[in-house]
Each structure stands twice: as structure tokens, then as C-alpha cells.
GUFI-254531 format. One record per residue (C-alpha): x, y negated, z; residue in three letters. Coordinates in steps of 0.5 Angstrom, whole numbers, plus 2048, in hexadecimal, padded with zeros to 3 digits. Each point is the difference from the previous one (the first is absolute). Example, Ala and Ser with C-alpha at 12.3 -4.5 7.8 and 13.67 -1.06 7.14 Angstrom:
@u 819	v 809	w 810	lumdren ALA .
@u 802	v 7F9	w 7FE	lumdren SER .
//
This chain:
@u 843	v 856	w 851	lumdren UNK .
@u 803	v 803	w 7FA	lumdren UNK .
@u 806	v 7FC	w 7FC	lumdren UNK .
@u 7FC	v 800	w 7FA	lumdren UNK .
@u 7FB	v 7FB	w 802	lumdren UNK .
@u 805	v 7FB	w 803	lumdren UNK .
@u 800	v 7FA	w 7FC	lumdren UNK .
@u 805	v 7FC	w 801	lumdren UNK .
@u 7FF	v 7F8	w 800	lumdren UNK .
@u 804	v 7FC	w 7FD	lumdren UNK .
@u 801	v 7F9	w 802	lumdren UNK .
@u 7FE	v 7FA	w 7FA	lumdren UNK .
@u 805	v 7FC	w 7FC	lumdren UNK .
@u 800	v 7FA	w 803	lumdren UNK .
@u 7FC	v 7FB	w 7FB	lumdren UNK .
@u 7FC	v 806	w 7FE	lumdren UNK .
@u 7F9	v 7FE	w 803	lumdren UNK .
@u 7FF	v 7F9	w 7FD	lumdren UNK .
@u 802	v 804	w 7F9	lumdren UNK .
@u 7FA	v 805	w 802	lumdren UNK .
@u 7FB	v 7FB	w 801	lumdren UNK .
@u 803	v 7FC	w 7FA	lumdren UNK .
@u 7FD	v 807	w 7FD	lumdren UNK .
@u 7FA	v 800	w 803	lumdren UNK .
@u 7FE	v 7F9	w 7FE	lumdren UNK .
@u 802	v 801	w 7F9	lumdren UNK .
@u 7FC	v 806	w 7FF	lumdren UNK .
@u 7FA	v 7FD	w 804	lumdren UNK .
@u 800	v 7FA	w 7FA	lumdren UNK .
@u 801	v 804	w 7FA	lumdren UNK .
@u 7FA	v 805	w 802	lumdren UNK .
@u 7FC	v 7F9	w 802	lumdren UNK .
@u 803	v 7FE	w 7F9	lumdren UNK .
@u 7FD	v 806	w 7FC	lumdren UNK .
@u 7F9	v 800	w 804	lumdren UNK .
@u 7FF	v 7F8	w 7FE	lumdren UNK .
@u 801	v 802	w 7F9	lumdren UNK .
@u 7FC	v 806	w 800	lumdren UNK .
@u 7FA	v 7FC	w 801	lumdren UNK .
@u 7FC	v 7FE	w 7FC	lumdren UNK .
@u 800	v 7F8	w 7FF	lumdren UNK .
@u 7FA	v 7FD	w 802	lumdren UNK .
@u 7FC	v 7F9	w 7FD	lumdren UNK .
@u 800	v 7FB	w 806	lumdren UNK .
@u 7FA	v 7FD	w 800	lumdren UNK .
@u 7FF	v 7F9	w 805	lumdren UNK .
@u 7FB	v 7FC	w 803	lumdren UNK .
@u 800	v 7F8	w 7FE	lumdren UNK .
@u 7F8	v 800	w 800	lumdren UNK .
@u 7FB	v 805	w 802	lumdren UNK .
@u 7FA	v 803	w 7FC	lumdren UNK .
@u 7FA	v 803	w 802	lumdren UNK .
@u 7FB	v 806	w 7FE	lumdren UNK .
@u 804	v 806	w 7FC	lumdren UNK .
@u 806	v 802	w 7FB	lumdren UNK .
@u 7FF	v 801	w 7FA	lumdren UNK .
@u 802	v 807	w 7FE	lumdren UNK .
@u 802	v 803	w 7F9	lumdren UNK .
@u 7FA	v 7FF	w 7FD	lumdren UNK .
@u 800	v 7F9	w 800	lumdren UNK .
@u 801	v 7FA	w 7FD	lumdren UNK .
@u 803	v 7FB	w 803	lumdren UNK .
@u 7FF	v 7F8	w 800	lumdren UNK .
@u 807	v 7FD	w 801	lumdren UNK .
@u 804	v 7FA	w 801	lumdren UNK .
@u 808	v 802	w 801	lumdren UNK .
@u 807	v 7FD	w 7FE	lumdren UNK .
@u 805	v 806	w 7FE	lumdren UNK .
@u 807	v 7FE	w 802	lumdren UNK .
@u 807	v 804	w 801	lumdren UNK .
@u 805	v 801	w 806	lumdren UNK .
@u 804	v 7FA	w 7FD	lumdren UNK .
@u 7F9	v 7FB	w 801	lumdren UNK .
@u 7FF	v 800	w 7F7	lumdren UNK .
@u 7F9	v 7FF	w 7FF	lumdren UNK .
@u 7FF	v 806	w 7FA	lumdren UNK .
@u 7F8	v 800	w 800	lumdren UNK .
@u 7FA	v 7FC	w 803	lumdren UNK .
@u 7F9	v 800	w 7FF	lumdren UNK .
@u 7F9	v 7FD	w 802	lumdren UNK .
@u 7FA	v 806	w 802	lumdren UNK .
@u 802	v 805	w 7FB	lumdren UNK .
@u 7FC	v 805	w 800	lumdren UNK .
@u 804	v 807	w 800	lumdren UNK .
@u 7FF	v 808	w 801	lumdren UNK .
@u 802	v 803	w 806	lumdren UNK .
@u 802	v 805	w 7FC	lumdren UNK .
@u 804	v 7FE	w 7FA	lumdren UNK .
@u 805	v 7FC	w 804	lumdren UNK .
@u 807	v 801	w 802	lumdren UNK .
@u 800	v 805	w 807	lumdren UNK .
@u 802	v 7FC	w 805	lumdren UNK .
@u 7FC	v 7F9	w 7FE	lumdren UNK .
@u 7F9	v 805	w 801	lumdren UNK .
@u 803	v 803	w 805	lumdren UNK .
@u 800	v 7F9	w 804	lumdren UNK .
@u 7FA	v 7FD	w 7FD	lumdren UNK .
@u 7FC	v 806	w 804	lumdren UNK .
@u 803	v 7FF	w 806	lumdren UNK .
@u 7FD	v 7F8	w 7FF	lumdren UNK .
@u 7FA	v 7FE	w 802	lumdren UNK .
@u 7FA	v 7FA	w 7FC	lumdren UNK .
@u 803	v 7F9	w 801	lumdren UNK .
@u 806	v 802	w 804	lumdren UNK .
@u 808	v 7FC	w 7FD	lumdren UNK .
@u 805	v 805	w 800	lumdren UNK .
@u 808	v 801	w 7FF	lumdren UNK .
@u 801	v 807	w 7FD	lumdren UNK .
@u 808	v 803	w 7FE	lumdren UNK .
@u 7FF	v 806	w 7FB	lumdren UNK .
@u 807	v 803	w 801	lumdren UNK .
@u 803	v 802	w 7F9	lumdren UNK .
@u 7FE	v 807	w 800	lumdren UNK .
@u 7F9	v 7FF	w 800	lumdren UNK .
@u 800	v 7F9	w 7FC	lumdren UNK .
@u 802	v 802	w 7F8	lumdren UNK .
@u 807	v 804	w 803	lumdren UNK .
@u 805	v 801	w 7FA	lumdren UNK .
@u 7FB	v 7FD	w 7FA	lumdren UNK .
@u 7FD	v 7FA	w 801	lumdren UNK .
@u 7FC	v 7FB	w 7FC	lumdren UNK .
@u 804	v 7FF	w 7F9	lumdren UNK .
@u 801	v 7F9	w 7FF	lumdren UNK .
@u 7FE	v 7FF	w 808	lumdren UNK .
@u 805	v 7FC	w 805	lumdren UNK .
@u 800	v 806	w 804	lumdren UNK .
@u 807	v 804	w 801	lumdren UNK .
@u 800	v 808	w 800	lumdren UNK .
@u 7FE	v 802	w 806	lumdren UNK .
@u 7FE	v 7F9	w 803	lumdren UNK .
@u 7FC	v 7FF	w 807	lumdren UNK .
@u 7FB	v 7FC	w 7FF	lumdren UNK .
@u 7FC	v 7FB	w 805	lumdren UNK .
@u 7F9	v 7FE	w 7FF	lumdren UNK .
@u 7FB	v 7FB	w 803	lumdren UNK .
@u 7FA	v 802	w 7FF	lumdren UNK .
@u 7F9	v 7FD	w 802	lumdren UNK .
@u 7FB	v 806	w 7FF	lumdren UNK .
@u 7FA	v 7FC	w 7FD	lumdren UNK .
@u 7FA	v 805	w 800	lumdren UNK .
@u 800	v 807	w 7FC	lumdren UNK .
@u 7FB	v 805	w 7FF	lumdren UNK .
@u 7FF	v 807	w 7FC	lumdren UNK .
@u 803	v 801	w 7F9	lumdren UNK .
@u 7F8	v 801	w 7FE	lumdren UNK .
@u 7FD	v 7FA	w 802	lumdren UNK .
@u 806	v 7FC	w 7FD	lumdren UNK .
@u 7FF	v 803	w 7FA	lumdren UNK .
@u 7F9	v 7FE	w 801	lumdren UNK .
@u 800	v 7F9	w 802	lumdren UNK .
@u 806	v 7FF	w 7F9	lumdren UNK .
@u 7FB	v 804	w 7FC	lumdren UNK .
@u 7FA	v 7FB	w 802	lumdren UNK .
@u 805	v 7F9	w 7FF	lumdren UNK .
@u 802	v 803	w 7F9	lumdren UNK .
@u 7F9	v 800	w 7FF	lumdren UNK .
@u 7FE	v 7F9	w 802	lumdren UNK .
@u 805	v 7FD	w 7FC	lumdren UNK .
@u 7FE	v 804	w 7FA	lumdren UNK .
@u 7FA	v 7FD	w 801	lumdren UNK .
@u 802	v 7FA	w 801	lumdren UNK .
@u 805	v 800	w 7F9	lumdren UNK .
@u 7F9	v 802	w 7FD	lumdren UNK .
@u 7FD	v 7FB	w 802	lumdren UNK .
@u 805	v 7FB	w 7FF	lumdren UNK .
@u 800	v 802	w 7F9	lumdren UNK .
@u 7F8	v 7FF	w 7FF	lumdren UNK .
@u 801	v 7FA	w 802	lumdren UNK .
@u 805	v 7FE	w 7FB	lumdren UNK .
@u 7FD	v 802	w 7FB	lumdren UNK .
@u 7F9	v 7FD	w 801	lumdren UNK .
//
């Protein structure tokens, strides 16, 4: 064995190994602190009742009954069966709604990000990048051309009824 290869070992400092696994401990943390905030947030969608059938898509228009509230509890919006398009909502809430099914009640927490971020609604209660927490029944959806269809049909027959209401009037 040549002289060259020798590596003398050196004996460790007395309260140096909690030191190291101190080290290694902070390391692990702050590498699992970056991969958790790397990920993108995800809307959390709960269960309180089972629906049935398929999930609407983002051709559709939904039927809804819901209750908007933020992280605090404060009511900000509620509504019986609106009638929405997927498509023209805020990401996070279509995103839930196609995860639903017809019939099923739902808890759905829409992170900040997904929400209205940095720009919400003028004149709204909802802070800049606020979560929100919705309570959702999905009532019924169908696509956006046979909701345009059936409006289309109703607005007749009430223009039909007004001029009906009027002939009578006038008699």
C-alpha cells in the first residue's frame, strides 16, 4: 500500500453528530417545503350527498342552488337554481362542477389562485386572493344548445302570452 492512498480518520468532535443529523433534518424539511409549494393548488371537492348519472362538461350549462362564503364563514353570494355556463365561470368553480354529479349536495373549497387571484369582483366582499368555499346542489345541467333552445321557446310563449294579454285588454 503506497502512502498516497492512506486517509487518515480523524476522530468526530464531540456533539458534532446531532449537529449533522440537525442538518440533514433541515434539508429534508426545506426540500419538502419547495415541492409543496411548487404544486399546483387543487380545488377539494367533498361529498355531503351523492348524485347519480354523468358530469357535466364544459359545454354545458348548469342548474345550481349554492352558498359563496369565505374562509372567515361571510356569506358573499347565494343563489337558487341559476342557471350558468360552464365555460364563462371562474376556473376553479367549473372545475368542481365537472366533477359533480345530477342531484349530489357538495362542499367545494376553490383555492385563491383558481378563484378570482389578485382581481376580484368590484364592489364584491371577496379580498384579493381569497379562497372560497362553496355549498353546492348541482340541480340538473344540459348542453349550452338545448338551454339555448328551451330559453328560446319560454321567451316565445311569454310574448305570446303579453300579446294575448293585450287583445284582451283592448277588446
Amino acid at each position: 500500500m503506497t502512502e498516497v492512498t492512506r486517509v487518515p480518520i480523524l476522530p468526530i468532535k464531540k456533539g458534532s453528530i446531532p449537529k449533522l443529523w440537525l442538518g440533514v433534518a433541515v434539508a429534508a424539511l426545506a426540500g419538502a417545503g419547495l415541492a409543496v409549494a411548487a404544486m399546483p393548488s387543487a380545488v377539494q371537492v367533498s361529498v355531503t350527498e351523492a348524485g347519480t348519472g354523468a358530469s357535466p362538461t364544459m359545454e354545458d350549462v348548469v342548474l345550481v342552488s349554492y352558498v359563496g362564503k369565505l374562509d372567515d364563514g361571510t356569506v358573499f353570494e347565494k343563489s337558487e337554481h341559476a342557471a350558468l355556463p360552464l365555460g364563462s365561470m371562474i376556473p376553479g368553480f367549473a372545475e368542481g362542477l365537472m366533477k359533480m354529479k345530477k342531484g349530489g349536495k357538495y362542499t367545494m373549497v376553490i383555492p385563491g389562485d383558481k378563484a378570482y387571484g389578485a382581481n376580484p369582483p368590484p364592489q364584491s366582499k371577496i379580498p384579493a386572493n381569497a379562497n372560497l368555499t362553496f355549498d353546492i346542489e348541482l340541480v340538473d345541467f344540459m348542453s349550452r344548445a338545448d338551454f339555448e333552445s328551451r330559453m328560446q321557446a319560454m321567451q316565445q310563449m311569454q310574448q305570446m302570452m303579453k300579446d294575448q294579454g293585450g287583445e284582451a285588454a283592448g277588446q
